[in-house]
C-alpha positions in Angstrom: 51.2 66.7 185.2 53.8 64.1 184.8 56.2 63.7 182.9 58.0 60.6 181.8 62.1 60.7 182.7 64.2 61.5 179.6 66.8 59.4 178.2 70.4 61.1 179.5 70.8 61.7 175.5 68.0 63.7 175.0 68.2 65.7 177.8 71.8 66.2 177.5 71.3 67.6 174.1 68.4 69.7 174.8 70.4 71.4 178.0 73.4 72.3 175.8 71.3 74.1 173.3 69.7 75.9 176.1 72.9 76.8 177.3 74.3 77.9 173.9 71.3 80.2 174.0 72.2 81.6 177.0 75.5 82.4 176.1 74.5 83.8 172.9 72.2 86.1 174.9 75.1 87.0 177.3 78.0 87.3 174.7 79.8 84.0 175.2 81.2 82.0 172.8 80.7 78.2 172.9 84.1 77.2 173.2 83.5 78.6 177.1 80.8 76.2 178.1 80.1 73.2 179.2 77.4 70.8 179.7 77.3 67.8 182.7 74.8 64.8 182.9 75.7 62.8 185.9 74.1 62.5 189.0 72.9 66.4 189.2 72.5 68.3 185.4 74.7 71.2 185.5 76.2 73.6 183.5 79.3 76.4 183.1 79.7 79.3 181.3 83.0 81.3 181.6 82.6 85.3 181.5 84.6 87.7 179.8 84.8 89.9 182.5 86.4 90.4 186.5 84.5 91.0 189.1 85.6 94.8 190.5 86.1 93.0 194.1 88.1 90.3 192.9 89.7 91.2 189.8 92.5 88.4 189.8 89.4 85.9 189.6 87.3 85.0 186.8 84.0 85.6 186.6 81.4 82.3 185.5 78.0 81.9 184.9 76.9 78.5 186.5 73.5 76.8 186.4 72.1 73.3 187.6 69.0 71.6 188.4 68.3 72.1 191.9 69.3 75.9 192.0 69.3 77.5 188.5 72.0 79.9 187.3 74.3 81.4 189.6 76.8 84.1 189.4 80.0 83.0 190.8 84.0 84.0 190.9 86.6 81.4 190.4 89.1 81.0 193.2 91.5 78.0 193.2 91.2 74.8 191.5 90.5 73.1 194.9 88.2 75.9 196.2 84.4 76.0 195.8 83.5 79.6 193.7 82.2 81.8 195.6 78.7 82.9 195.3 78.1 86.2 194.1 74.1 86.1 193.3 71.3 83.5 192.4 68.9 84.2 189.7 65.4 83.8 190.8 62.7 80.9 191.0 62.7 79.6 187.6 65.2 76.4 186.7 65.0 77.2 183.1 64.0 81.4 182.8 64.6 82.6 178.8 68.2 83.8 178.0 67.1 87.3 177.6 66.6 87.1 181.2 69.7 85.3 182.0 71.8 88.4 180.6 69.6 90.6 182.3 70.1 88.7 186.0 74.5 89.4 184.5 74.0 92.8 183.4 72.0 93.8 186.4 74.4 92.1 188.9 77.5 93.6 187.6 75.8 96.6 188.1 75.2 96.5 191.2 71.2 95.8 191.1 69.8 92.8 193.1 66.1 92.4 191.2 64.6 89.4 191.2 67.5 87.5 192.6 67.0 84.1 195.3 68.0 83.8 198.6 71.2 81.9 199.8 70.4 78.5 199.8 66.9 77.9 197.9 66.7 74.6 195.7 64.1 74.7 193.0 62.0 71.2 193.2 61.9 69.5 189.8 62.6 66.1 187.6 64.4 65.4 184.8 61.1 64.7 183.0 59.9 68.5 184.1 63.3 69.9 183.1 63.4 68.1 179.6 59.8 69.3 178.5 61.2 72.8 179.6 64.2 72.0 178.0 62.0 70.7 174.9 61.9 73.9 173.1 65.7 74.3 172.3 65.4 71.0 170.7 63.6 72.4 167.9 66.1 73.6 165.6 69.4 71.9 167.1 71.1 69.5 164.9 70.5 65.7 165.4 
């Protein structure tokens, strides 16, 4: 089915209230996200937590439209994060499931996570009628 391409408003709107969702779900506040619309959709959410490997480095929650959310440590500034895990096959998979992909990864449990390396094929059209439901009770 197609879908007709969102304005960059819409869908910027519709992917922070997803995000603020999936913080919620994971125990983040809002002041430590952050939503991009540019040439790739992407998104950041800073973790309250150290990674037992790496425990000078911050821990971040990081999502975008070709890959989904990630788990990922902060190195320097000028460094790329480095990849701890990949959540699954879905672009846009419910909160709860988001916290679950944390919780289980910080555990030590790899279910349901993706292989290195896998891009999820979608459009902004697809990703904004996923999206759509977050719209529903966000403020205009």
């Amino acid at each position: 089915m197609e879908h007709p391409e969102p304005d960059t408003r819409t869908l910027e709107r519709a992917l922070h209230q997803y995000v603020r969702a999936v913080a919620a779900a994971v125990g983040v506040p809002d002041e430590s996200t952050t939503v991009e619309i540019s040439d790739t959709a992407t998104a950041y959410l800073g973790l309250p937590r150290r990674w037992p490997d790496r425990p000078g480095h911050d821990v971040m929650l990081v999502w975008n439209e070709r890959r989904g959310w990630s788990l990922a440590v902060e190195t320097d500034p000028a460094t790329d994060p480095i990849v701890l895990a990949h959540q699954g096959d879905d672009v846009v998979p419910e909160p709860n499931a988001v916290a679950r992909f944390v919780a289980d990864t910080a555990a030590g449990r790899s279910t349901g996570q993706a292989p290195p390396g896998r891009e999820i094929t979608t459009t902004r059209g697809s990703l904004a009628e996923r999206l759509k439901p977050y719209l529903r009770d966000a403020p205009g």
